[in-house]
C-alpha positions in Angstrom: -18.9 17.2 4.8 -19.3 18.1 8.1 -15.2 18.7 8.8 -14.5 22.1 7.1 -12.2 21.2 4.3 -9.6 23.7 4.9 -6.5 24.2 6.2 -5.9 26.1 9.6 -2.9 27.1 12.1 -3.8 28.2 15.2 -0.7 26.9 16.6 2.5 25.6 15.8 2.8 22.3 14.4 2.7 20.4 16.5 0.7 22.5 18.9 1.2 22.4 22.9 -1.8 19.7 23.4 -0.3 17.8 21.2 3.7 18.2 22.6 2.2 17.0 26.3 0.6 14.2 24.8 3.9 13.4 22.7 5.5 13.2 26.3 3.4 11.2 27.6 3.6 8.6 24.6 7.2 8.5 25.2 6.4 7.4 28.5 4.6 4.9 27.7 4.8 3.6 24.5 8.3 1.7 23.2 10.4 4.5 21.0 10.2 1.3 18.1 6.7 2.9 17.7 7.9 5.9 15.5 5.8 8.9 14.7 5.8 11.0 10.9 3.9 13.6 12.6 3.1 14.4 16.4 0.2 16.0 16.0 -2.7 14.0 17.8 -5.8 13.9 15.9 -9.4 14.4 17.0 -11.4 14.1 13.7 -10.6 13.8 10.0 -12.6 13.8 6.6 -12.1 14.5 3.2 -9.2 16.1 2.4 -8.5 17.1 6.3 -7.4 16.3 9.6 -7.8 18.3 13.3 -5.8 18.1 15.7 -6.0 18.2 19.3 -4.9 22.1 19.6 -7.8 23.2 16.8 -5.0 23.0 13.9 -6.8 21.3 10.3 -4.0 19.8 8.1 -4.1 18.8 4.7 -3.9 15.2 4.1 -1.6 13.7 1.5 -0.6 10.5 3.3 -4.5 8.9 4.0 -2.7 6.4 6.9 -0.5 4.9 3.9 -3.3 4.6 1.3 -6.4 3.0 3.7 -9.0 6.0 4.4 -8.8 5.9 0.4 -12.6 6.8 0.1 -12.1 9.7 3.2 -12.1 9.2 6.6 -15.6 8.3 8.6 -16.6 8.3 4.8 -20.4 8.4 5.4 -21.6 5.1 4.2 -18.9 3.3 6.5 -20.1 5.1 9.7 -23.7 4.1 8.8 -22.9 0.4 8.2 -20.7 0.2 10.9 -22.9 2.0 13.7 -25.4 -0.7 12.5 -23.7 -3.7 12.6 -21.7 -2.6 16.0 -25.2 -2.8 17.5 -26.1 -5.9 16.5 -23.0 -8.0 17.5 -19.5 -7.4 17.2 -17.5 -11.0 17.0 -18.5 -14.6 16.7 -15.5 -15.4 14.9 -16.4 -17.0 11.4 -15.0 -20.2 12.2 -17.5 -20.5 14.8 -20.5 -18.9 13.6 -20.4 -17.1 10.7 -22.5 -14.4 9.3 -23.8 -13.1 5.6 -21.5 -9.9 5.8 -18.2 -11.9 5.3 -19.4 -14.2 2.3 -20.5 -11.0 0.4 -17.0 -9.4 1.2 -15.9 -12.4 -0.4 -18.1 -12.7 -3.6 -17.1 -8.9 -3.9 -13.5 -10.0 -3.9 -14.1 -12.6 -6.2 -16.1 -10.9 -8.6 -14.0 -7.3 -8.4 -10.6 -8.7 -8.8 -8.8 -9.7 -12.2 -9.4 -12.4 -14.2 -12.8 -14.0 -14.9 -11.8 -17.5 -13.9 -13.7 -19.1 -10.6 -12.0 -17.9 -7.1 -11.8 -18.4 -3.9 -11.4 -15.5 -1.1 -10.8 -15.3 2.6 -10.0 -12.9 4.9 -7.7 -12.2 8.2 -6.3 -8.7 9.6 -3.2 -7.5 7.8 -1.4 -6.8 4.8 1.1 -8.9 6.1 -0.9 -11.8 7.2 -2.6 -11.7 3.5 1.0 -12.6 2.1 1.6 -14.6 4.2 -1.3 -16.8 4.1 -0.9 -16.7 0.0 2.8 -18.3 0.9 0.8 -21.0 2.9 -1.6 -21.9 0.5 0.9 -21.6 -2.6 3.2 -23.9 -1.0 0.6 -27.1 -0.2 -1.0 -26.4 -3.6 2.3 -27.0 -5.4 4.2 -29.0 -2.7 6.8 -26.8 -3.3 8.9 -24.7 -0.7 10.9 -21.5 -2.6 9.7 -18.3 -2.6 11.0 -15.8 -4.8 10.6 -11.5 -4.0 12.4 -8.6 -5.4 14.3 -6.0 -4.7 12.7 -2.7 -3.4 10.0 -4.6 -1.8 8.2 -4.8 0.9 5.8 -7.6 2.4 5.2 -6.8 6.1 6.3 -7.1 9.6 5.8 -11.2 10.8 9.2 -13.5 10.6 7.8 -14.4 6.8 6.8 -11.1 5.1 10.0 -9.3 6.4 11.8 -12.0 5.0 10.3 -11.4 2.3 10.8 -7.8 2.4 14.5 -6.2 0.9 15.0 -3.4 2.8 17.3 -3.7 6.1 16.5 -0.8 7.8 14.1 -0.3 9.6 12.3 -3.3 8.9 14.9 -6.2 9.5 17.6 -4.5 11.3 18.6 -7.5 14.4 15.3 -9.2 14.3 16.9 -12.3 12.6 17.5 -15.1 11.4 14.7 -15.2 9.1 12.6 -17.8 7.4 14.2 -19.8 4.9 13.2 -20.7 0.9 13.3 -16.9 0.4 15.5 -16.2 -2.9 15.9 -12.3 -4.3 15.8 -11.0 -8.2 16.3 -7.9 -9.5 13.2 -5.5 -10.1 13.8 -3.1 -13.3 14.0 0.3 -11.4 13.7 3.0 -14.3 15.3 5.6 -12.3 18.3 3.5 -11.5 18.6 0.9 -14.0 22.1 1.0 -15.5 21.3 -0.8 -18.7 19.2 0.4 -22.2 16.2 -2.0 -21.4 15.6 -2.8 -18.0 12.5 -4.8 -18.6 13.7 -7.6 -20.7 17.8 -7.2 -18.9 15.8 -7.5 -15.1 13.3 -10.2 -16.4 16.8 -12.1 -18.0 18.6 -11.8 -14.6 15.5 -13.2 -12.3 14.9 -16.5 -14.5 19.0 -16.8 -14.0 18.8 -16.9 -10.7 15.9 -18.9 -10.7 16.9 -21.1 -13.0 20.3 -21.6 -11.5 20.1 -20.9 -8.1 16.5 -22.4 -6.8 15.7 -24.5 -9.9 12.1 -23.5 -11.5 10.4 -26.7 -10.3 11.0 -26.2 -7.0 9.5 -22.9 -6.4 5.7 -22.4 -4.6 5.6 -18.8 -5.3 7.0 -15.4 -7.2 5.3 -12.9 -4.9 5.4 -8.4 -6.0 4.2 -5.5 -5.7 3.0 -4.4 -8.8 4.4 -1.0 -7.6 6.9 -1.1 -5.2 5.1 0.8 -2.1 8.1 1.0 0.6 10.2 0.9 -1.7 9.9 4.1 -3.5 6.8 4.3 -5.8 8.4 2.1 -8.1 6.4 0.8 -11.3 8.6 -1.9 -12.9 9.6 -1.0 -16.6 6.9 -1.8 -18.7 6.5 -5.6 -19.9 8.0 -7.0 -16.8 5.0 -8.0 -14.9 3.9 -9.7 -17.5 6.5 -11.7 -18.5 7.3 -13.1 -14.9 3.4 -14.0 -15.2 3.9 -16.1 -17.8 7.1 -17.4 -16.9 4.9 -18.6 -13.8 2.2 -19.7 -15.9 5.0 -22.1 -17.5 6.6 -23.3 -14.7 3.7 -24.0 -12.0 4.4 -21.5 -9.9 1.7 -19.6 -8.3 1.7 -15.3 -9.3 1.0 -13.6 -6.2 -0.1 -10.0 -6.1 1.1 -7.9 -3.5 -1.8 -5.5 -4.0 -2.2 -4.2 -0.1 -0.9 -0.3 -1.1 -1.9 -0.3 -4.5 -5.6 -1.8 -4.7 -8.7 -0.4 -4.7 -8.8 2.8 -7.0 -5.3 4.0 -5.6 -3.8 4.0 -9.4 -6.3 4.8 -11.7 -7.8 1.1 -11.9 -9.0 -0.7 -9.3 -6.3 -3.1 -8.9 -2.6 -1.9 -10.5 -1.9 -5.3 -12.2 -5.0 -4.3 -14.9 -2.7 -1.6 -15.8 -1.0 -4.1 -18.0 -3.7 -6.9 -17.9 -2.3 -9.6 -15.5 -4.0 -11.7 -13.6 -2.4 -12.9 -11.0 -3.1 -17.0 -9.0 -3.3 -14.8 -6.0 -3.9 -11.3 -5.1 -3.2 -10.1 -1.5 -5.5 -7.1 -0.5 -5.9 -4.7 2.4 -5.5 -0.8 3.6 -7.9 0.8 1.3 -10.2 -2.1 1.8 -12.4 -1.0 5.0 -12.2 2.7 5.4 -9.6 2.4 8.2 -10.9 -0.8 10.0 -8.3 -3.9 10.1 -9.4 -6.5 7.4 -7.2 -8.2 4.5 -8.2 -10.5 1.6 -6.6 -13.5 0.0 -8.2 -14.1 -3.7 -7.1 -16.9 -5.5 -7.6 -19.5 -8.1 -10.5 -21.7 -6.8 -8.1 -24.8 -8.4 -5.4 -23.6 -5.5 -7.1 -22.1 -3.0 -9.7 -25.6 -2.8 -6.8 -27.4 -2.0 -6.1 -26.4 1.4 -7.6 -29.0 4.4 -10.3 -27.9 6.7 -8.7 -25.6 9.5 -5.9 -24.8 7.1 -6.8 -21.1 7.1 -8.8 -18.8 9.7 -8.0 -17.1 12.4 -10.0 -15.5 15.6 -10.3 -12.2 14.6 -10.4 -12.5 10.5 -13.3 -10.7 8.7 -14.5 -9.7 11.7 -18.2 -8.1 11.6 -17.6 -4.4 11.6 -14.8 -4.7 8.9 -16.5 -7.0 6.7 -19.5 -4.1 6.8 -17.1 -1.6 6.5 -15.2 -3.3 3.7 -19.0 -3.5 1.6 -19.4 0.2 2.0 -15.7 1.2 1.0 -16.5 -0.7 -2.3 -20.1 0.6 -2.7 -18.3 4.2 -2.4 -15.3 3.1 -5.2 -18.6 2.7 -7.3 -21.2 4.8 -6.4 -18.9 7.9 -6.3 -16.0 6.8 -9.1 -13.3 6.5 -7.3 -11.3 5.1 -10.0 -12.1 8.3 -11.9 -11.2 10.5 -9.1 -7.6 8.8 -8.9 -7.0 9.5 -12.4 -7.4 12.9 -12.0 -5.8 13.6 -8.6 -3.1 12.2 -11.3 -3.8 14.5 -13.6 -3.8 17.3 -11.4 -0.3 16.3 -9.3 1.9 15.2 -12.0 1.7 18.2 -14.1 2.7 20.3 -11.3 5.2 18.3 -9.8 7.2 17.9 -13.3 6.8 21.7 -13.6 8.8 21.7 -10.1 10.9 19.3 -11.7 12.2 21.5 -13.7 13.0 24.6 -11.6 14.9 22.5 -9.0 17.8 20.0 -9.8 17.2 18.3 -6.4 14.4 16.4 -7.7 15.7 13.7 -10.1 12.8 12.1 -10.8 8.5 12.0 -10.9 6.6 9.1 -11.0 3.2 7.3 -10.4 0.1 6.5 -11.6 -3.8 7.9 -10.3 -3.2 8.9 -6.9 -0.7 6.9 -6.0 2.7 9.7 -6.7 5.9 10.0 -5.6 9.1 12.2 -6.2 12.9 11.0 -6.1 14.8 13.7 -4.7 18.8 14.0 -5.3 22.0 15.7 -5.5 21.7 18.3 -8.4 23.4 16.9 -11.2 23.5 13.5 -10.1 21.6 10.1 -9.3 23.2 10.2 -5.5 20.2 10.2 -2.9 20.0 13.0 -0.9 18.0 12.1 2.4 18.7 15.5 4.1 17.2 17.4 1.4 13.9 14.9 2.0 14.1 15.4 5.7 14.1 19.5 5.3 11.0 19.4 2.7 9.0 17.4 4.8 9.9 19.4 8.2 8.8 22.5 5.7 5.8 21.0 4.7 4.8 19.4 7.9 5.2 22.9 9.3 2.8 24.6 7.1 -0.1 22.5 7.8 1.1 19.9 4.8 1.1 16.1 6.4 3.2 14.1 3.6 5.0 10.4 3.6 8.4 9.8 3.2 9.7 6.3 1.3 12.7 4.5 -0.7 15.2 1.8 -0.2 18.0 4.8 -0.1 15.3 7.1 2.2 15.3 9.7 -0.5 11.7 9.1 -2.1 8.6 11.9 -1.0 5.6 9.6 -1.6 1.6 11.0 -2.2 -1.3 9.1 -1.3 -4.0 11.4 -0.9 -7.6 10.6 -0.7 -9.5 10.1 -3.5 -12.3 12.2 -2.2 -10.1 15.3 -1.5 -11.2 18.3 -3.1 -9.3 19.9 -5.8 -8.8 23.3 -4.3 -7.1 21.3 -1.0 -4.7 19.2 -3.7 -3.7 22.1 -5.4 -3.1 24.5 -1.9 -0.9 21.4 -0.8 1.6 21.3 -4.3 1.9 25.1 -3.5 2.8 24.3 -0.1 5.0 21.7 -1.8 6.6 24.3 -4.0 7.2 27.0 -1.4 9.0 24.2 0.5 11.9 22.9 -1.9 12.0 27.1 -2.7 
């Protein structure tokens, strides 16, 4: 690579460049606009990022799971410095182009299930879910939706409706959309009962049954893995029990598969993990190497459904991102990605059970590929323990260490590092890890 794939202080973190810059974002940018790190990057690859004062960082956080494949991975810059040349919009709705069927037929062919599908594609994670809502609704003419708890959806009126967590996210931004209806997710960590698959999956048909009545509702949308939320993977079975209890009902599965697609757990989409197929699957972050592009795959049956000008939008599958988007997946394959996330796995969990061990603080490991998270608490107890969190990360963050912080109770240290990373930066990052909660 042509970024040197080590880490490198010259300065404090963040340096003085970087402090004058925070000042002047401050200025000008609403303070809504948070910031994990204020270190103001001038190039990134691999493992790595540099900043604007000449520091290189290690990266575990890849922009919350979407320069999966590295950043200005090489194939992605080549594609998209051709296609930039060429033309940059006509909007598909107007005149489309080759690029954004093949995304498409990609899509169709690459996500689970071998039945016929339909795929389109707009900007956002959010938009993606919310779209499936759409087209869920007027293939079932039905209104409900039901979510989770622990989950998270988006930003728009609809997906933070959707979405359980208050704060930030919904905090005086209401009222919110109606038809949204909440069940119980089997946390592992925090269930209080001996089997939270079959108790959670007992609780949610309940309320369904009681609350919404089955034959009213559009949609169950989730996260296979709760991304916000904490990292969590539902007990085993769940999944696939709400899947069928769709499949009985006629209500349309929808994946929430924006964090956790493309190679970021081992397989390329989490819900093979346990071999469900979902009506819908909502995509995007890992999908275009850091350009904005989504995908909606469904059910040809449902998605054919929806009238002419039902779906679209200006800026969807626009040309550099579809391009982008065909390179990101020709990487997954050409370079096994999916391989590479198992191993990153292989590599982190280990080592993070081992730290586990030596300090009480951390009550709990979990994950799957490259997609990792620790649940830190008070020794001897299940109580979050946010401050603890807050003082690893400002250790970590000062040692050249960029990680993510997540969790309903703000208590969860989440992974996501590139799949490309090399191993000697992944394993000089747990050490910086380990020094820290030392």
């Amino acid at each position: 690579m042509s970024i040197p794939q080590e880490r490198r202080l010259v300065t404090a973190i963040p340096g003085p460049k970087s402090q004058e810059l925070l000042a002047r974002k401050q200025a000008a940018v609403p303070p809504g606009i948070g910031t994990t790190l204020p270190v103001f990057v001038t190039r990134a690859g691999g493992g790595v990022i540099e900043d604007i004062d000449g520091n290189s960082l290690i990266d575990f956080g890849s922009g919350i799971a979407v320069t999966s494949v590295g950043n200005s991975a090489p194939r992605v810059v080549e594609r998209v410095q051709k296609q930039v040349a060429d033309f940059t919009h006509t909007c598909f709705m107007v005149t489309p182009y080759e690029s954004y069927v093949n995304v498409c037929e990609k899509l169709n062919e690459l996500t689970p299930g071998d039945h016929e599908k339909r795929s389109f594609l707009v900007n956002s994670g959010a938009e993606a879910v919310e779209n499936a809502v759409k087209v869920a609704r007027l293939a079932t003419g039905r209104q409900a939706v039901v979510v989770f708890d622990h989950g998270y959806h988006g930003r728009t009126l609809l997906t933070m409706t959707l979405t359980a967590k208050n704060m930030p996210y919904k905090q005086g931004f209401g009222p919110y959309a109606p038809e949204v209806y909440r069940v119980p997710l089997p946390y592992p960590f925090r269930w209080p009962g001996e089997n939270p698959a079959e108790e959670a999956y007992a609780q949610a048909v309940d309320v369904i049954e009681k609350q919404i009545g089955a034959k009213n509702v559009a949609a169950v949308v989730i996260e296979p893995i709760a991304g916000e939320g904490g990292f969590i993977e539902p007990a085993k079975g769940f999944l696939p029990r709400i899947a069928e209890f769709c499949k009985a009902n006629g209500i349309v599965f929808v994946a929430d598969e924006v964090q956790t697609g493309f190679a970021r757990t081992g397989d390329l989409f989490a819900c093979e993990d346990e071999g469900v197929v979902p009506d819908i699957i909502c995509t995007a972050k890992g999908i275009a190497g850091g350009l904005p592009l989504a995908g909606v795959t469904g059910c040809a049956e449902i998605m054919d459904k929806v009238h002419v000008g039902g779906l679209g939008g200006t800026y969807g599958g626009n040309p550099l991102a579809c391009e982008a988007a065909l390179a990101v997946l020709e990487t997954i394959e050409q370079e096994d990605l999916v391989g590479k996330a198992r191993r990153i796995g292989e590599i982190m969990l280990p080592r993070l059970k081992a730290m586990q061990e030596r300090h009480p603080v951390i009550g709990d490991v979990r994950g799957r590929g490259a997609m990792i998270a620790i649940e830190l608490v008070k020794p001897g107890t299940k109580e979050p323990n946010p401050e603890a969190l807050a003082e690893v990360v400002k250790r970590c963050h000062a040692e050249g260490l960029l990680v993510l912080t997540a969790g309903t109770y703000g208590n969860v240290l989440r992974f996501l590092p590139p799949l490309v990373m090399p191993e000697h930066l992944l394993e000089e990052g747990l050490t910086i890890l380990e020094k820290a909660f030392a």
